[in-house]
N, CA, C and O atoms as a MOPAC input file, in Angstrom:
PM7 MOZYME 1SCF
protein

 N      0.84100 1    -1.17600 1     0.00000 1
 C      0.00000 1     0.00000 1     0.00000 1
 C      0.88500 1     1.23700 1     0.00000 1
 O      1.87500 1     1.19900 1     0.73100 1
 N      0.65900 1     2.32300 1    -0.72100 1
 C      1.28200 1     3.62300 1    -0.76400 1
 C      0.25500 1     4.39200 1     0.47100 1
 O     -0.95500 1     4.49300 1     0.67400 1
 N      1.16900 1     4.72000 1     0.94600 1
 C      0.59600 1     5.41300 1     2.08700 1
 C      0.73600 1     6.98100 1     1.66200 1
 O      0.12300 1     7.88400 1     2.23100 1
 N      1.56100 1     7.15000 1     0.66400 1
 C      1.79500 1     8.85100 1     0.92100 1
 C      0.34200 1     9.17800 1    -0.09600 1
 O     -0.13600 1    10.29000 1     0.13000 1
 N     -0.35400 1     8.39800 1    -1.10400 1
 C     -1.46200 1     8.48000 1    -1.67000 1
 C     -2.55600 1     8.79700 1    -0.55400 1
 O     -3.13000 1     9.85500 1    -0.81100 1
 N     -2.95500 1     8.25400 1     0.47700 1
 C     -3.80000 1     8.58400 1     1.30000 1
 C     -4.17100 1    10.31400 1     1.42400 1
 O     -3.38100 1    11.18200 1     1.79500 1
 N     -5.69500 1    10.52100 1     0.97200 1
 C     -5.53500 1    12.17900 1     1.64200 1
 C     -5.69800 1    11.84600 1     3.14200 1
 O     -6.28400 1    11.05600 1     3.88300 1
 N     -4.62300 1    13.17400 1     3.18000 1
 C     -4.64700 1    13.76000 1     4.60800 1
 C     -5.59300 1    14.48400 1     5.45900 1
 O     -5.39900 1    15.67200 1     5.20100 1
 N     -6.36400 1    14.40200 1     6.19200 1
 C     -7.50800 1    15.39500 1     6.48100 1
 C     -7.73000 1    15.34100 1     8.60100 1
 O     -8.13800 1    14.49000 1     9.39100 1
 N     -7.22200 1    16.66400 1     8.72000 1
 C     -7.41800 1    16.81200 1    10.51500 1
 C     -8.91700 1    16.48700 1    10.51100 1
 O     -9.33300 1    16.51400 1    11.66900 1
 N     -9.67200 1    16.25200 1     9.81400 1
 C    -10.94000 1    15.93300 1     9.86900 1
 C    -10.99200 1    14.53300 1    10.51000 1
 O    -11.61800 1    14.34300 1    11.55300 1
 N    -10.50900 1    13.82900 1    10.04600 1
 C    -10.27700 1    12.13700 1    10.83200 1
 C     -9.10000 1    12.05400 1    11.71600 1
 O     -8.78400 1    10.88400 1    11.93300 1
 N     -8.31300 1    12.97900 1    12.32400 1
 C     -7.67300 1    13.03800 1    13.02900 1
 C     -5.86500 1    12.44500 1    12.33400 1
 O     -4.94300 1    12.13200 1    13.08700 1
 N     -5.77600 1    12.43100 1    10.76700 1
 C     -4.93800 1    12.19700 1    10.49900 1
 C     -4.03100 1    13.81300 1    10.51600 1
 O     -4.21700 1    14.67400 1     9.65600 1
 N     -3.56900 1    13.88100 1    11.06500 1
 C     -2.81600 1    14.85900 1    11.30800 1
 C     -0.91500 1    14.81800 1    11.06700 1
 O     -0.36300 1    15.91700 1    11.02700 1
 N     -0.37900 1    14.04400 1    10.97900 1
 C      1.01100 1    13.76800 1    10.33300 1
 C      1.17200 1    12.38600 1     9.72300 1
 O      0.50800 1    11.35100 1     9.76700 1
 N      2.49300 1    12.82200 1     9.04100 1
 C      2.64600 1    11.52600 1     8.38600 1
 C      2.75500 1    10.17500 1     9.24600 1
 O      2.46300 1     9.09700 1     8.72900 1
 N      3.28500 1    10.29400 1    10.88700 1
 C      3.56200 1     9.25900 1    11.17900 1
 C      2.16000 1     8.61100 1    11.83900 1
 O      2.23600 1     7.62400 1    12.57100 1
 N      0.60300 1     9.37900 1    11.45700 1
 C     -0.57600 1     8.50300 1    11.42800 1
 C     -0.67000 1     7.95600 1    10.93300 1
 O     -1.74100 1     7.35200 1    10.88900 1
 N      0.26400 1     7.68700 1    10.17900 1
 C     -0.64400 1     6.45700 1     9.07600 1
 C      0.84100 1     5.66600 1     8.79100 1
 O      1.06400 1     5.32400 1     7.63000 1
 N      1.96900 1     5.34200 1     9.95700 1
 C      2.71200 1     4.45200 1     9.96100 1
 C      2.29500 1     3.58000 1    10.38900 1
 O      2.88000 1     2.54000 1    10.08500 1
 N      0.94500 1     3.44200 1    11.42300 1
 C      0.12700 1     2.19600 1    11.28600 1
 C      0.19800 1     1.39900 1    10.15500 1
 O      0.56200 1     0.25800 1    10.44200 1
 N     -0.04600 1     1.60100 1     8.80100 1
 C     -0.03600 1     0.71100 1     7.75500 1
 C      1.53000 1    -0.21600 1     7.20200 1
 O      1.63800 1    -1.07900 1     6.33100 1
 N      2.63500 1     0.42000 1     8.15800 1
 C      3.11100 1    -0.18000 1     7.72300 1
 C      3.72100 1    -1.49900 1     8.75800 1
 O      4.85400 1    -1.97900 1     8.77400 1
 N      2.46400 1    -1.87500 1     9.61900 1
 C      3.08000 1    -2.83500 1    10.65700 1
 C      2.20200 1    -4.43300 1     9.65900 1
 O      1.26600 1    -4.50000 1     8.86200 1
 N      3.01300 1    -5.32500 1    10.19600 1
 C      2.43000 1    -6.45100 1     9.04500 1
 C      1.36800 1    -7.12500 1     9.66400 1
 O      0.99500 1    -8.13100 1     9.06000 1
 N      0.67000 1    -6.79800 1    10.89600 1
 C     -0.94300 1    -7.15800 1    10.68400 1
 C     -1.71300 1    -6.08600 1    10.35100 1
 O     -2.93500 1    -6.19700 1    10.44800 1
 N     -1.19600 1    -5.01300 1     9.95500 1
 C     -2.32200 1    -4.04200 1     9.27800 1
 C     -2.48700 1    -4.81500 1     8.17400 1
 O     -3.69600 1    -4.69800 1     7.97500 1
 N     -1.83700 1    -5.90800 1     6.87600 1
 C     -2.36000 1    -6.51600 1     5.87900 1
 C     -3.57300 1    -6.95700 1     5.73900 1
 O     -3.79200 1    -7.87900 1     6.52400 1
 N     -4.52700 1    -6.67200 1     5.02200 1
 C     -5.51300 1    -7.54000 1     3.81900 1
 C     -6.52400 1    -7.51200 1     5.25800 1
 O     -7.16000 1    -8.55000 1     5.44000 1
 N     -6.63800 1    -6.83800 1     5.87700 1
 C     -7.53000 1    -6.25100 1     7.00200 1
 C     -9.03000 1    -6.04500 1     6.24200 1
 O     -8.96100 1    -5.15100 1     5.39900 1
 N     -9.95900 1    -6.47700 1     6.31300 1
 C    -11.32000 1    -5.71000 1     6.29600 1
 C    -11.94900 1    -5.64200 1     7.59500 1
 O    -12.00400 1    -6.36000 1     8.59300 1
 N    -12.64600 1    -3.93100 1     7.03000 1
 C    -13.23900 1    -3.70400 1     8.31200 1
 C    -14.38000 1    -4.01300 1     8.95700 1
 O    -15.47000 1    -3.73700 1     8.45500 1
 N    -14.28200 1    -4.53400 1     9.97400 1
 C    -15.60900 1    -4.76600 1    11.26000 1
 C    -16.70200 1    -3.94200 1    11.29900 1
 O    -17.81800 1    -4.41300 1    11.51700 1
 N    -16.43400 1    -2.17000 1    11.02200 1
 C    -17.23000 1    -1.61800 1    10.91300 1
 C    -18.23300 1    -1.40100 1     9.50300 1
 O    -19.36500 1    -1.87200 1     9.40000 1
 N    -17.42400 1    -0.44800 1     8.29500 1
 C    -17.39300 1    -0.66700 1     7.42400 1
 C    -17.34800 1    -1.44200 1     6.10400 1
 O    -17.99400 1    -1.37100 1     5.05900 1
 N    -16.43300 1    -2.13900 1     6.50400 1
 C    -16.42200 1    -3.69300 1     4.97000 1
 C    -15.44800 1    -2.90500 1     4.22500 1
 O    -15.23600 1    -3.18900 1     3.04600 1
 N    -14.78100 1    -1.85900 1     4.84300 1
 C    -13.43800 1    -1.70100 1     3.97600 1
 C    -12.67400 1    -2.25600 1     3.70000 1
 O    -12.02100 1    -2.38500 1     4.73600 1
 N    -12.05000 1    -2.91600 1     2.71600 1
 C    -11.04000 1    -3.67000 1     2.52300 1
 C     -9.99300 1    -3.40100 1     1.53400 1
 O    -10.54100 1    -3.17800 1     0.45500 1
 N     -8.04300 1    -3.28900 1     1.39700 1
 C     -8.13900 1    -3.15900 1     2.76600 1
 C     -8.48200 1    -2.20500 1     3.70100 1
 O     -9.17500 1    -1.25700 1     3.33100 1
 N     -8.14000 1    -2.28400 1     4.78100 1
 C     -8.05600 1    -1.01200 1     5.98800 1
 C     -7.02500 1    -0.50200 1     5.64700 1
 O     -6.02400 1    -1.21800 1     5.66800 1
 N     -6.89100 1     0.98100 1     5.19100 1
 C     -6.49400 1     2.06800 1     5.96300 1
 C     -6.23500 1     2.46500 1     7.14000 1
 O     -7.13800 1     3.17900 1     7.57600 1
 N     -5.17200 1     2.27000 1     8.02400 1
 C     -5.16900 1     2.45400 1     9.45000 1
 C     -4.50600 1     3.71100 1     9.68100 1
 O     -3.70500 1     4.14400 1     8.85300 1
 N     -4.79000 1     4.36300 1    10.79800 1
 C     -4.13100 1     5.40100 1    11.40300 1
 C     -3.84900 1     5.33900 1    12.84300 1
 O     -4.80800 1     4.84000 1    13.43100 1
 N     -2.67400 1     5.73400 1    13.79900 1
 C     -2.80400 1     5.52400 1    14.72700 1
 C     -3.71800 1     6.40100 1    15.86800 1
 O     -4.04700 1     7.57000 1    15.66400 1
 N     -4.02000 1     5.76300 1    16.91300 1
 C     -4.82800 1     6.12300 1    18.20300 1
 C     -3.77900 1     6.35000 1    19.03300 1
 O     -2.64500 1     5.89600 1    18.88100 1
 N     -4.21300 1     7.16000 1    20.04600 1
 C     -3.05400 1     7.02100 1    21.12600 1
 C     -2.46500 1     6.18800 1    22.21400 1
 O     -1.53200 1     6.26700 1    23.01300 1
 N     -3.26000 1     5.49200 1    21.94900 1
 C     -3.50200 1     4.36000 1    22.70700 1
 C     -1.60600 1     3.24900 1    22.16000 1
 O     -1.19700 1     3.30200 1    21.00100 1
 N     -1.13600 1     2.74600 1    22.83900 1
 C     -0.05000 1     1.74100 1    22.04500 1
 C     -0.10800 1     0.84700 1    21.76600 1
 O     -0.20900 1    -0.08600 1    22.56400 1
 N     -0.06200 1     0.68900 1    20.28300 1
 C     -0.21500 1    -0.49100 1    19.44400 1
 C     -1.27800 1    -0.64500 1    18.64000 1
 O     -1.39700 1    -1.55200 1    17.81600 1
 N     -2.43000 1     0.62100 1    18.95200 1
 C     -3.77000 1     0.54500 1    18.99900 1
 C     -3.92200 1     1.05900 1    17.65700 1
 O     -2.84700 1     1.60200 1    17.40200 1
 N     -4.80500 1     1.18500 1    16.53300 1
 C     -4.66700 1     1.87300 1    15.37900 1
 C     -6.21900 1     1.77800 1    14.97000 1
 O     -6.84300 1     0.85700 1    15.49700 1
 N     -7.07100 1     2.82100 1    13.88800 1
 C     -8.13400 1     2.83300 1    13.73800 1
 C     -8.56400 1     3.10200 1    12.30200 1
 O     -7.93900 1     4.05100 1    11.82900 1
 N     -9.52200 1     2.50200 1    11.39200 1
 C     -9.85400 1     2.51600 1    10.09500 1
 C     -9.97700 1     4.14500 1    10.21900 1
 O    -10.68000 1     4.84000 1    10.95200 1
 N     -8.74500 1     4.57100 1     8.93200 1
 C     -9.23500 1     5.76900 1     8.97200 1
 C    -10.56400 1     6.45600 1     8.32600 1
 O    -10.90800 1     7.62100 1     8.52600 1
 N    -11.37100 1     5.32500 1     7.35900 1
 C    -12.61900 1     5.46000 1     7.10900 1
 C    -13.45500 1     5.75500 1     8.21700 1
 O    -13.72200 1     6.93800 1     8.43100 1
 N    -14.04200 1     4.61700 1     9.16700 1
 C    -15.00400 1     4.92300 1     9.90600 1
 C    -14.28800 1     4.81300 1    11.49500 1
 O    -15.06500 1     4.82200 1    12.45000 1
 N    -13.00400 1     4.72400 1    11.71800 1
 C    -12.44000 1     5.07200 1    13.09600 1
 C    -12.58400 1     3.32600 1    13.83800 1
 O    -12.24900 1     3.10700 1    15.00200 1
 N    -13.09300 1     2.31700 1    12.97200 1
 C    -13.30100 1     0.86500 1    13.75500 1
 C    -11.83700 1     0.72900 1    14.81600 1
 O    -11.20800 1    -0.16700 1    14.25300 1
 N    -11.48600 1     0.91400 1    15.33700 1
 C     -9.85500 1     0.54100 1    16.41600 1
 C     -9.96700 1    -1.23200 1    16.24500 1
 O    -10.91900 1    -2.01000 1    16.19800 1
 N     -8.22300 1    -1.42200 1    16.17100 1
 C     -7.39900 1    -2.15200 1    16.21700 1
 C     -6.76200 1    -2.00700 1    16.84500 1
 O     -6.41200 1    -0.83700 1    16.99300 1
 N     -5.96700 1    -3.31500 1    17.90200 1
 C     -4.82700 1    -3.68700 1    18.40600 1
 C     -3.62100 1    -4.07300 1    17.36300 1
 O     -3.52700 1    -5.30000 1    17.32600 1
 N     -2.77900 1    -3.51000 1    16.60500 1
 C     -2.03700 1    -4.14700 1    15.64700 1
 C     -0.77300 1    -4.88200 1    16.12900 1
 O     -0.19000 1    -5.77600 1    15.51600 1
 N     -0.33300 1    -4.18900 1    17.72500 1
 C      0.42000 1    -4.99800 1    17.95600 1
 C      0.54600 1    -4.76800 1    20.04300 1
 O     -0.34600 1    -4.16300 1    20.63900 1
 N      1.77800 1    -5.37400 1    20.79700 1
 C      1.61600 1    -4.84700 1    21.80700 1
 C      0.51200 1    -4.88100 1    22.44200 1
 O      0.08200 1    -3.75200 1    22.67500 1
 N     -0.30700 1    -5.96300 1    22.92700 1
 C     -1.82500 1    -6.21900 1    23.28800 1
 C     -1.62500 1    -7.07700 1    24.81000 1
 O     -0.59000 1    -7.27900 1    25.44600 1
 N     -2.84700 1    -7.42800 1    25.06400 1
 C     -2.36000 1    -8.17000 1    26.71300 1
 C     -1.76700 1    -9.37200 1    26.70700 1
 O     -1.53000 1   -10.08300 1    25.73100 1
 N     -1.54900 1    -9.55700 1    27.77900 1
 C     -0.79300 1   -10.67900 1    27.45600 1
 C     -1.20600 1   -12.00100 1    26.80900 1
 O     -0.39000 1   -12.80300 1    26.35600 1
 N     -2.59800 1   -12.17800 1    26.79700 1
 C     -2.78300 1   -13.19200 1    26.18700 1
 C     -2.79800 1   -13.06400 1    24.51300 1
 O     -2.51100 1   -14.00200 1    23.77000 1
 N     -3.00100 1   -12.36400 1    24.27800 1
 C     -3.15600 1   -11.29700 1    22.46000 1
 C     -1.61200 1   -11.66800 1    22.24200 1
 O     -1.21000 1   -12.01200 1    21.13100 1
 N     -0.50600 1   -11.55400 1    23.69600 1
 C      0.64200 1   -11.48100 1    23.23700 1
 C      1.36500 1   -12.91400 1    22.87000 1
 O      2.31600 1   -13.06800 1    22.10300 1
 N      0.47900 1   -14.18800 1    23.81600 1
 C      1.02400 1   -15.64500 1    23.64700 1
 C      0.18100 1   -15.99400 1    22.47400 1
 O      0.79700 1   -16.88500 1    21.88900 1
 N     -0.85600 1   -15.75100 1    21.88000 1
 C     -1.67900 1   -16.11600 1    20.68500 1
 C     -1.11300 1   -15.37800 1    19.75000 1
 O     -1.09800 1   -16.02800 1    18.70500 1
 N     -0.49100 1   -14.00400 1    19.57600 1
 C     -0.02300 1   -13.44900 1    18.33200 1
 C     -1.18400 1   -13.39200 1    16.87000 1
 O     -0.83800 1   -13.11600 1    15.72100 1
 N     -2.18100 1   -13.63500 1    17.19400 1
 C     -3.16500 1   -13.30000 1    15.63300 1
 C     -3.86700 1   -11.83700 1    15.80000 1
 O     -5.03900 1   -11.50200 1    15.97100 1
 N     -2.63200 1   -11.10200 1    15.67600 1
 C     -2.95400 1    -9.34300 1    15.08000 1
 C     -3.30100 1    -9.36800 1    13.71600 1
 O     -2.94400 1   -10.08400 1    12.78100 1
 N     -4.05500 1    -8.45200 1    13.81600 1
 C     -4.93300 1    -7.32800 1    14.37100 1
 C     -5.74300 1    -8.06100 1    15.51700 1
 O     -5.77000 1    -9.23800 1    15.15900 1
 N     -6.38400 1    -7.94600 1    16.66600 1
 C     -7.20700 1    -7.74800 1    17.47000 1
 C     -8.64000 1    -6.77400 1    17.54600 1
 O     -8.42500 1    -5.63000 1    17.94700 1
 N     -9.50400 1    -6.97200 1    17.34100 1
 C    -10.64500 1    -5.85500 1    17.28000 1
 C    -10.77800 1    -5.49500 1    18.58600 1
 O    -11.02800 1    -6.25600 1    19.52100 1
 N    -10.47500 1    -3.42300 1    18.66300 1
 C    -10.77700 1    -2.91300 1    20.31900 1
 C    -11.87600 1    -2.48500 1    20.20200 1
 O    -11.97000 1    -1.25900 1    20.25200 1
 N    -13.15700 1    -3.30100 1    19.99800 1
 C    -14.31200 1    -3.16300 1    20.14500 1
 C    -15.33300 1    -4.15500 1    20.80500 1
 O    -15.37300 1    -5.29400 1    20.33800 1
 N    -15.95800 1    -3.90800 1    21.59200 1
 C    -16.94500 1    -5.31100 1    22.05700 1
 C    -17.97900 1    -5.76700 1    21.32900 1
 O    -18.92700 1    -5.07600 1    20.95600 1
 N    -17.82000 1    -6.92100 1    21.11400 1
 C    -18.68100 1    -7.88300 1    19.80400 1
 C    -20.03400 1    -7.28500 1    20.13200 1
 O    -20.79700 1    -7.00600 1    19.20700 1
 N    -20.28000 1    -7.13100 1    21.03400 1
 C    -22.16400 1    -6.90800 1    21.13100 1
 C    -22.28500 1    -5.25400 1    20.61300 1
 O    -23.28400 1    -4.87400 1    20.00300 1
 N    -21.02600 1    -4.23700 1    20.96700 1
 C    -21.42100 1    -3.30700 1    20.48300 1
 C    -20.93800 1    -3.05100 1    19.04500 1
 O    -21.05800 1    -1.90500 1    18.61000 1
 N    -20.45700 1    -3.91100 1    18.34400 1
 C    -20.32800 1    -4.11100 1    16.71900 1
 C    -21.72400 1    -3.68400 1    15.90800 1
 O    -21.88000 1    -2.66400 1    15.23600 1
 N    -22.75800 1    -4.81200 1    16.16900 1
 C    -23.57100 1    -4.19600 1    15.09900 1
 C    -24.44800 1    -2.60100 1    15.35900 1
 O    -25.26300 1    -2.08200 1    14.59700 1
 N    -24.03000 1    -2.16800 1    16.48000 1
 C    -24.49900 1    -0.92900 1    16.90200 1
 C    -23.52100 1     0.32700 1    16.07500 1
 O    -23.88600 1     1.33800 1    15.47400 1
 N    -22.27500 1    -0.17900 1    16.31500 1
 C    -21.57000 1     0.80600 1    15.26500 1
 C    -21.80400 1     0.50100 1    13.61400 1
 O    -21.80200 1     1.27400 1    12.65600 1
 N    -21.96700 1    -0.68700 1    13.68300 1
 C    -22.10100 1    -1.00200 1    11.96300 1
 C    -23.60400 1     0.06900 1    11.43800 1
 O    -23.68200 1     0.59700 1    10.32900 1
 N    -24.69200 1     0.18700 1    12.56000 1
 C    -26.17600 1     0.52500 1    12.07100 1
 C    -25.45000 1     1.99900 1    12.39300 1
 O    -25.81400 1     2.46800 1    11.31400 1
 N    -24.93700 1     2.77600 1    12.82100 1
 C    -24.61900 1     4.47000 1    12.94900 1
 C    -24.06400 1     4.16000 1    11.55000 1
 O    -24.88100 1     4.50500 1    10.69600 1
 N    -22.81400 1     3.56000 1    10.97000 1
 C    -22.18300 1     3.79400 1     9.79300 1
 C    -23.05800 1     3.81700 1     8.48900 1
 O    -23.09100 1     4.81100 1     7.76400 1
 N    -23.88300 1     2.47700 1     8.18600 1
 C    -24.80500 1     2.81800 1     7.85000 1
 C    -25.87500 1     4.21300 1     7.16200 1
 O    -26.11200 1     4.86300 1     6.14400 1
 N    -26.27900 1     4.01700 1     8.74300 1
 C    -26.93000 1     5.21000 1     8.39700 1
 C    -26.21900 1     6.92600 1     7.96400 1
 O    -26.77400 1     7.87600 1     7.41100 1
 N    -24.85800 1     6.78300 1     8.47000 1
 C    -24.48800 1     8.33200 1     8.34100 1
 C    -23.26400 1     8.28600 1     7.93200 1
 O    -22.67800 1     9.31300 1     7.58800 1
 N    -22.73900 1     7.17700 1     7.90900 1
 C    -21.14400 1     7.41600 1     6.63500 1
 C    -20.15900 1     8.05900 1     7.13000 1
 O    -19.25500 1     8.46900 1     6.40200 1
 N    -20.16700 1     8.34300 1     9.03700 1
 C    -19.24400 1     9.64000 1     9.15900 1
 C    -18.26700 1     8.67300 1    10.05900 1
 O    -18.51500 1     7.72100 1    10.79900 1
 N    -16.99400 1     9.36100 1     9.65800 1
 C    -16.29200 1     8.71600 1    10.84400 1
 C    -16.57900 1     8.63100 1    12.25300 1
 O    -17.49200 1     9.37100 1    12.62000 1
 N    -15.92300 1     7.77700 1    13.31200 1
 C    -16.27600 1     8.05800 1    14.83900 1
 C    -14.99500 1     7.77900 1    15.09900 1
 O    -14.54400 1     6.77700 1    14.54500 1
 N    -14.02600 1     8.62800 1    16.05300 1
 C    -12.81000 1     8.40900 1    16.65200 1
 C    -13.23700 1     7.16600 1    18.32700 1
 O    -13.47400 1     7.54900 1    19.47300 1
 N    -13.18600 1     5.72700 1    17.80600 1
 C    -13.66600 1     4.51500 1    18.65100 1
 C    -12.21000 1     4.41900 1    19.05800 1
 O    -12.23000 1     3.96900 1    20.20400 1
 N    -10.39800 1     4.71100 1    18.51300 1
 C    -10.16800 1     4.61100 1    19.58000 1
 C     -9.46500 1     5.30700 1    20.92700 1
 O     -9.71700 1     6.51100 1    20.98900 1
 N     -8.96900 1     5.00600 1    21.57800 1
 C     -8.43000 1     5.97300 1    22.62500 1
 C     -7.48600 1     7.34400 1    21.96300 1
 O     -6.66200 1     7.41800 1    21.05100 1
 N     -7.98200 1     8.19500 1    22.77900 1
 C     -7.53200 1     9.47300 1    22.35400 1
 C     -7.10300 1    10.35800 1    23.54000 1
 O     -7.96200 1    10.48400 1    24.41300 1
 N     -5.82200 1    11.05600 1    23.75000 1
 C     -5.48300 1    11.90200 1    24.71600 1
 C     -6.70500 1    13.20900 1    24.66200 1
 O     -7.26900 1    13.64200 1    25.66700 1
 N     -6.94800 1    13.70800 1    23.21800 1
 C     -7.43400 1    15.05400 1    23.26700 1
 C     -9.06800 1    14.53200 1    22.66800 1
 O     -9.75800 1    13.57800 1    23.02800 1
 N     -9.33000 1    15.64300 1    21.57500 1
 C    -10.65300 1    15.46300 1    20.90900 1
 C    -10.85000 1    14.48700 1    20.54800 1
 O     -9.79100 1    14.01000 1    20.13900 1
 N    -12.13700 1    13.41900 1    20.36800 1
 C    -11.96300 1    12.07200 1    19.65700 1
 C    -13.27200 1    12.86300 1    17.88000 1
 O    -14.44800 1    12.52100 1    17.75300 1
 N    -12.99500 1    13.23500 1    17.50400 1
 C    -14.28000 1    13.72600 1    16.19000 1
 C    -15.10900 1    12.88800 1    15.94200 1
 O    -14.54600 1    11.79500 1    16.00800 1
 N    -16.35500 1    12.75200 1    15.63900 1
 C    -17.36100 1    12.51300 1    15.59900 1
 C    -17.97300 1    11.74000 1    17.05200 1
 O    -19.12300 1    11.33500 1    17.22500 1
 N    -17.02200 1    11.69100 1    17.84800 1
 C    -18.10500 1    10.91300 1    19.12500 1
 C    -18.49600 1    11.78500 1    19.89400 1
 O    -18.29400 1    11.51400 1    21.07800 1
 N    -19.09800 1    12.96300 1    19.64500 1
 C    -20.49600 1    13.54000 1    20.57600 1
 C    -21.28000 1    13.27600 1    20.21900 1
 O    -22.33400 1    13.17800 1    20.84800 1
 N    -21.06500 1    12.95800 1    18.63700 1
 C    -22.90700 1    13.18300 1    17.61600 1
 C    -23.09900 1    11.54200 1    17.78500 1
 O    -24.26000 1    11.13200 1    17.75000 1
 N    -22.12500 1    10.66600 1    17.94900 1
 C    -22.62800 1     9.32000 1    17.92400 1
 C    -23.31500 1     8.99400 1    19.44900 1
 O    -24.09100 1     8.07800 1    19.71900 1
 N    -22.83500 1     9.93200 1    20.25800 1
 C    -23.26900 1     9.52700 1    21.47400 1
 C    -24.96500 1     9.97200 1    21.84900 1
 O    -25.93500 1     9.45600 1    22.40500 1
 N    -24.66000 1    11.08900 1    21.25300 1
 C    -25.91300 1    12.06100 1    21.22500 1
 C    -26.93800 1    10.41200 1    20.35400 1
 O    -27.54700 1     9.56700 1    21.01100 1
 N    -26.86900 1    10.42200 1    19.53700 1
 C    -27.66600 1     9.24100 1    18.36800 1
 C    -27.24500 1     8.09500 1    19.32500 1
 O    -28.24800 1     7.38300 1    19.29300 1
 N    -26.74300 1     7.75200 1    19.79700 1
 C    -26.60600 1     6.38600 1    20.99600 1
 C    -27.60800 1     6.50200 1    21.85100 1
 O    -28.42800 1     5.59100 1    21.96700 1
 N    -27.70400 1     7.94600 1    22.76500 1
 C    -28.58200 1     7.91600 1    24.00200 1
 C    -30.10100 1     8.31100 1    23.58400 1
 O    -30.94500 1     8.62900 1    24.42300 1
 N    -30.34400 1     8.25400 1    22.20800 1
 C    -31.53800 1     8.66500 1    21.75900 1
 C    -32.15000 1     6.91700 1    20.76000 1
 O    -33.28300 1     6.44300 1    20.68500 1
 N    -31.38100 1     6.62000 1    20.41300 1
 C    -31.75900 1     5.00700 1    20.00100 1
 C    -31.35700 1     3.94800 1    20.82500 1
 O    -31.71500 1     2.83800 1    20.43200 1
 N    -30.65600 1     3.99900 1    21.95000 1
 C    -30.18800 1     2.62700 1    22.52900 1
 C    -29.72700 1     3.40400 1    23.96900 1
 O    -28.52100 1     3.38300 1    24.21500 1
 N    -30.65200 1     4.10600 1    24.95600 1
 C    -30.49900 1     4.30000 1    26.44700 1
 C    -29.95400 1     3.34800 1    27.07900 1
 O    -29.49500 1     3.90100 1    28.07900 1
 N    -29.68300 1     2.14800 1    27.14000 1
 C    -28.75600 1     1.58900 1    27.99400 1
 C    -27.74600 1     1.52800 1    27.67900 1
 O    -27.06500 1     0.73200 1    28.32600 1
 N    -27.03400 1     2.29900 1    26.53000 1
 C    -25.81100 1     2.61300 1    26.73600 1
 C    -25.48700 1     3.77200 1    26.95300 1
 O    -24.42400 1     4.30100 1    26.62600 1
 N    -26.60300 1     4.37200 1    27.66200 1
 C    -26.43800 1     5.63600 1    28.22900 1
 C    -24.67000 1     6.31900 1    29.51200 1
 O    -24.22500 1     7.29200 1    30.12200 1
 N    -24.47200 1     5.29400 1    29.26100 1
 C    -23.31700 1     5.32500 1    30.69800 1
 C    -21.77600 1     5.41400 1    29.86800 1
 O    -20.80600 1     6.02000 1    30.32200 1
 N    -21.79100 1     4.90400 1    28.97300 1
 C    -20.67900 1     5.21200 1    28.33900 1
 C    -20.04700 1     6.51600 1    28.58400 1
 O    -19.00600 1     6.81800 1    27.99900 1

């Protein structure tokens, strides 16, 4: 994958080149996404370590550096998402096509007020998030 082809946009939080050195770790390969059905993924990193996220719709990955058991099994990528709340992000993408910063972030995460806002208005018990 050419990574320097990727547009750049502070809009998805790609903000330097070394966001998108995610792609060059070797379980970012032939990745489709959990959220989306992108294939492959486009990754960018989260702040999180090791952690990386479709820069389409923000789905987070573990690509490398995971707990210890992620670390004696070794089958990276890892999805940092909980299976039950999968098809909940798949029905927001769906419907609105916009990214959501799903994973860890020191500062702003972009688009997760409006998903939350559309979370606590279609699905109140995940009001606590």
């Amino acid at each position: 994958m050419n990574i320097e082809n990727v547009k750049q946009t502070a809009k998805y939080g790609i903000l330097h080149d070394y966001d998108l050195m995610a792609n060059r770790e070797p379980s970012a390969n032939k990745v489709t996404c959990a959220i989306c059905g992108k294939s492959p993924v486009t990754f960018q990193w989260s702040d999180f370590s090791g952690e990386a996220m479709c820069s389409r719709c923000g789905c987070p990955y573990q690509l490398k550096w995971g707990s210890d058991a992620q670390e004696k099994e070794g089958k990276y990528p890892y999805l940092n998402l909980s299976e039950n709340f999968l098809p909940i992000a798949q029905e927001y993408w769906n419907k609105y096509n916009k990214f959501v910063c799903y994973g860890r972030m020191l500062d702003a995460r972009p688009g997760w007020k409006e998903m939350l806002n559309w979370l606590k208005e279609n699905y109140p018990e995940y009001e606590t998030i």
